[in-house]
N, C-alpha and C positions, 0 to 999 in steps of 0.2 A: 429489282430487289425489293422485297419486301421490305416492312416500316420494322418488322422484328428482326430481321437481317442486318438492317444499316441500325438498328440500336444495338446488337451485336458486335458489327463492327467498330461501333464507334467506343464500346466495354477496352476493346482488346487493342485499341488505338494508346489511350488511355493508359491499358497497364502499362505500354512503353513509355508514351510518355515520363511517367513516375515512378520506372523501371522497379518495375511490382513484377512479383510471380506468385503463382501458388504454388501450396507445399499440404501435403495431402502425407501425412504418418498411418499408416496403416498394420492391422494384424490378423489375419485370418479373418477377414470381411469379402471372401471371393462372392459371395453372392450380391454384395454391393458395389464392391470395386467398380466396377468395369461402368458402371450408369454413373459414378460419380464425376470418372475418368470421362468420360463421353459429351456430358453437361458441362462441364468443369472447359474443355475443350474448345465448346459456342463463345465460349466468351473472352478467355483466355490462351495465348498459343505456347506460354513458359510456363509448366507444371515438373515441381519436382517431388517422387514421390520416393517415400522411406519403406523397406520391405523388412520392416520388426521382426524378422527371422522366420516367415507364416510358414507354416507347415502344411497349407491347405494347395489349394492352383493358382495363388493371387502370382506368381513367378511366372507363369503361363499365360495370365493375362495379363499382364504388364506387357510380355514380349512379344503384343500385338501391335504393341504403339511406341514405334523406336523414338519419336519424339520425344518422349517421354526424359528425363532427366533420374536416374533409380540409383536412390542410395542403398545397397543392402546391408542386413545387417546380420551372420553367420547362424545366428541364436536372438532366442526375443530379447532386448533389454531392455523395454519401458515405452511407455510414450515419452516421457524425458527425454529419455540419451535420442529418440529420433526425431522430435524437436529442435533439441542441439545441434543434431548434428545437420539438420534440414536447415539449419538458422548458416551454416557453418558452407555449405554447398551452396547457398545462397552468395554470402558472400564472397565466395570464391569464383559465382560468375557474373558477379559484378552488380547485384540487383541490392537496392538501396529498401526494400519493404518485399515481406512476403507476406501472403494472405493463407493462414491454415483455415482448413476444414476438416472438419471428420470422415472418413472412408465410408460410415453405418448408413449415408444418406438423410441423416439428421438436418443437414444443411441442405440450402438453397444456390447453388452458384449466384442465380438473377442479382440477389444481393449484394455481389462484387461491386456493382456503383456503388453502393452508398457507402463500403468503408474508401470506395476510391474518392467519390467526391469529398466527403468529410477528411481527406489526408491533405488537398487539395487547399482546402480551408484551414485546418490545422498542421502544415508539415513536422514530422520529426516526434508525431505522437504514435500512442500504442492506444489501439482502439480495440475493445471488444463490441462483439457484438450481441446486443442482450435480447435473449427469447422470450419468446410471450408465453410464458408459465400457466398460462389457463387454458389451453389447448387441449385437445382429447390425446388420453392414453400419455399424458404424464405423470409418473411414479409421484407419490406423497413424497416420499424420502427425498427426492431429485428438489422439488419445491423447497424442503425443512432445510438438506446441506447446503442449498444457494445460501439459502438465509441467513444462515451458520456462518455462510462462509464472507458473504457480506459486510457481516458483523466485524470478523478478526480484520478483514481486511481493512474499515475503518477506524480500527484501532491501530492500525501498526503505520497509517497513513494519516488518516482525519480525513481520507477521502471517500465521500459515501459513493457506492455505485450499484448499480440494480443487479449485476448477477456476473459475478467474478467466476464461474465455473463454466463458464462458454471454451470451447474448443474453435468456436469461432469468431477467430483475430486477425488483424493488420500488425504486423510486427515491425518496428524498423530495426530492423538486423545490422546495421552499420552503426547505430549506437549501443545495439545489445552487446558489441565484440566487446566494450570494455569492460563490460558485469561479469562478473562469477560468479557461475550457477551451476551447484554441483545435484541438486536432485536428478533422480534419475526414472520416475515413474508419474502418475498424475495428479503432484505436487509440485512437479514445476511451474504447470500454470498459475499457481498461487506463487510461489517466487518470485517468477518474472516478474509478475506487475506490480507485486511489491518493491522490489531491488528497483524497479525500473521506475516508482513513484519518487523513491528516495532517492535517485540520482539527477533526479528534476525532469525526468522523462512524463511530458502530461500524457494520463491513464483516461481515454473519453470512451462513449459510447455510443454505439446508433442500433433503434432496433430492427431488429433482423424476424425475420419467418422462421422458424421450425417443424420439425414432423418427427414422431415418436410412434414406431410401428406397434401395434398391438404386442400384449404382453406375450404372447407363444414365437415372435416372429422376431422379438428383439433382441441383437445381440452385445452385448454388454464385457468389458474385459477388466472392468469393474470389480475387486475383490472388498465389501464391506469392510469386514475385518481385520485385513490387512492395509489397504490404501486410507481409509476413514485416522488409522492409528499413525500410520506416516504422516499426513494432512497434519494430526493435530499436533505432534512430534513439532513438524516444521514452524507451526503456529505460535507455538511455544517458544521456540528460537527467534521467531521474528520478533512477537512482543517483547521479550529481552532485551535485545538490541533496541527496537525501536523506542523503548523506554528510559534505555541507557544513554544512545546515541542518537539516532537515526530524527527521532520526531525534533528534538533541540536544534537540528543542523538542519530540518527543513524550516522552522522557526524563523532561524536567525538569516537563512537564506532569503525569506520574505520580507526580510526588514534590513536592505539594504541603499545607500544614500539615493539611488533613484526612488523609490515607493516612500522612504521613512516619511516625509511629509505626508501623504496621499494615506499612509498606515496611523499615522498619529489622529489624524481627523479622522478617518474611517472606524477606527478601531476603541480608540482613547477618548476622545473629545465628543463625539458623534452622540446623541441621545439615545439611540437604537437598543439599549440595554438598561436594565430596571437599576435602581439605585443600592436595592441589596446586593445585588450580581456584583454591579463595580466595586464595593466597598471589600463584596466576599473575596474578588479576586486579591484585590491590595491587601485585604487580611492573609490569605492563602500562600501569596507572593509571599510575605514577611517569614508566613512561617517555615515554608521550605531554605529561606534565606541564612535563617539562623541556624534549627535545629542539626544537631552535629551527626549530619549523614555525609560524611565528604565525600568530593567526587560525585555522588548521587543524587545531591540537593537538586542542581536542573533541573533533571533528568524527569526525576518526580513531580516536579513541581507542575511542568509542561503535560505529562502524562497525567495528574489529579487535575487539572484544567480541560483539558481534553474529555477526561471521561465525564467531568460534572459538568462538564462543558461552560466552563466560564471564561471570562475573556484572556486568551492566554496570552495579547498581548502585556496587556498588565500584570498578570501571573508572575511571566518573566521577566518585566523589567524590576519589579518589587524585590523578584527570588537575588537580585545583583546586590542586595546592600552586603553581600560577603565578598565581595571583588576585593582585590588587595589594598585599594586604598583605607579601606573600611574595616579589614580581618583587626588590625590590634586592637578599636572601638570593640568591636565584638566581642572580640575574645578578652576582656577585660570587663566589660558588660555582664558576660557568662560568667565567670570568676566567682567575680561578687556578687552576682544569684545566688549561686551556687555556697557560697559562704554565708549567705543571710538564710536561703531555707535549711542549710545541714547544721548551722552554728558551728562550722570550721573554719580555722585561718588557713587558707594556703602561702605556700612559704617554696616556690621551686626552688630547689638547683640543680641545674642543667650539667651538673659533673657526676649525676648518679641517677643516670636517666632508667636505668632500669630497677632500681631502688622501690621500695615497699613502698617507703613515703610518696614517690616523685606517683606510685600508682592510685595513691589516696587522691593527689588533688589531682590527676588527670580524671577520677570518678567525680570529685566537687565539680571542677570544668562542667563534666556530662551533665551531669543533674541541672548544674544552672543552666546549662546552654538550653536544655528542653524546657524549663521553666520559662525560660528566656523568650525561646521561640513560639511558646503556649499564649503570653502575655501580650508578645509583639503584635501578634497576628490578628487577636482580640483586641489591642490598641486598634491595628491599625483598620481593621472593620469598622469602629464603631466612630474613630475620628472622621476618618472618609464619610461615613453617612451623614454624619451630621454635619458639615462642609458642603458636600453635594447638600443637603435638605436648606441650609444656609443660603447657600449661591444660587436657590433657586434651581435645583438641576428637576428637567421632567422628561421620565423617558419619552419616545412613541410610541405609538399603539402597537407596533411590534413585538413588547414587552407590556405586562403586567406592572401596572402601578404601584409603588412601594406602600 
């Protein structure tokens, strides 16, 4: 046995081990099928592959290789719905990770170690794998929508990653059963690893080889202007949520009684950030705290932390001075803003709550409360700075010097 035999062997030892398969979604790729299917094979002996409804002989070649595992599908529906449903046929034979690749021969089987060993080290993660984008005969556009796509995906997470548009992943399909993922074309991949960030599924990567056949030879099911508008459609969804919901409950998930110590020093205490940073965040904190966006306030608060990237520790626990113990301080606080800049008295009563009057001073409220939270915030910047300049605080060189 050769030394590339017995490392062979030892790829396909492995997948059982960590009861992995692969899962190969294909559409009218008959001129590549069959080499992927074949490579794919040296390494691995469980492949389950999806027939997107092809219209071409990929049905003919498939049914050379009964091994084979063949979801079909009557009509195309997406790479989506054969994703799913590849995710779906997985766990129905019991395999705890599948490994996709692409049918176009963009991928590498040999690579299979490295998302296996990396699952190995990390169990119970979702691993892409990131291509080396300077390679011959890859498209601009391919290069620009990584980048694009990069971007949303560290907003709707906070997790940077080098190239969220890989079709080739390590899935753990036994924690995907619990996510709902209704995309149905090639914006699922961008869901997944969204849905699967925020449900505390760690999103890693390892990189991988690629091959991009010259521009007359490659075939693509890629529609610009339709898939590019679904993408952004879903992106848009995401950030919503993850601005409403999603980023606040990975937050508070981080700052739980195991880490809060290890997070308060890390985060809070630690020198690591300049002394306008900390003050800006405690100002920032104050102002999402007050200002009378309810329901919202968090949400924002963690999201304008995020995008100016300030310490969002501090952000959030600042944004807390409206927690219940605190709201009648507040809202009495507001009031009386609100009557000192309008020169009105307000005067509730609560037995004519939809009354002209009772909509006057819920306006005085408004105005103070944004006065309020305009002032706070500015307090509480410029008190923090000068405390930190006081007590001696000095970032490190990490950070620029105040």
């Amino acid at each position: 046995m050769t030394e590339s035999q017995e490392h062979k062997l030892q790829v396909k030892q492995k997948f059982k081990q960590l009861k992995c398969c692969v899962l190969v979604p294909t559409y009218n790729n008959a001129k590549t099928i069959e080499g992927v299917i074949q490579s794919t094979f040296e390494y691995c002996d469980e492949v389950i592959i999806v027939n997107d409804g092809c219209t071409d002989n990929t049905a003919e070649i498939l049914a050379k290789y009964p091994q084979l595992k063949v979801v079909t599908h009557p009509v195309n529906q997406g790479k989506g719905v054969g994703l799913r449903n590849g995710f779906k046929k997985a766990v129905e034979l019991g395999f705890d990770y599948v490994i996709s690749i692409d049918s176009d021969g963009q991928h590498y089987p040999k690579d299979f170690i490295l998302f296996l060993d990396k699952i190995e080290k990390e169990p119970g993660s979702l691993i892409i794998g990131a291509r080396n984008m300077t390679v011959e005969n890859v498209p601009n556009k391919s290069t620009f929508g990584n980048k694009f796509s990069n971007f949303w995906f560290w907003a709707e997470t906070g997790i940077t990653m080098p190239d969220t548009q890989s079709g080739y992943r390590l899935y753990p399909v036994q924690r995907l059963k619990k996510i709902w993922l209704f995309t149905t074309k090639f914006e699922l991949e961008i869901e997944v690893i969204v849905k699967a960030a925020w449900r505390g599924i760690p999103v890693v990567s390892v990189p991988v080889s690629v091959y991009y056949a010259p521009e007359g030879e490659r075939v693509s099911h890629f529609i610009p202007s339709r898939d590019s508008t679904r993408i952004s459609f879903l992106n848009t969804y995401l950030v919503i949520l993850a601005a409403l919901f999603w980023r606040p409950v990975m937050l508070v998930r981080s700052i739980n009684l195991k880490n809060l110590k290890r997070v308060w020093k890390a985060e809070v205490v630690a020198a690591h950030e300049s002394t306008n940073k900390k003050a800006l965040s405690v100002g920032v904190g104050l102002f999402f705290g007050i200002v009378p966006i309810w329901g919202f306030q968090f949400a924002l608060a963690i999201f304008t932390a995020v995008f100016f990237k300030l310490n969002k520790i501090i952000v959030g626990l600042t944004a807390q001075i409206s927690v219940p113990p605190l709201i009648p301080f507040v809202l009495y606080a507001s009031v009386k803003t609100g009557e000192f800049v309008l020169g009105q008295k307000v005067n509730l009563d609560f037995t004519k709550l939809l009354s002209v009057e009772t909509l006057k001073n819920l306006y005085v409220y408004y105005i103070g409360a944004t006065v309020l939270s305009i002032v706070a915030g500015i307090a509480g910047f410029l008190v923090t700075w000068i405390l930190l300049k006081v007590f001696g605080y000095k970032p490190t060189v990490n950070e620029p010097k105040s």
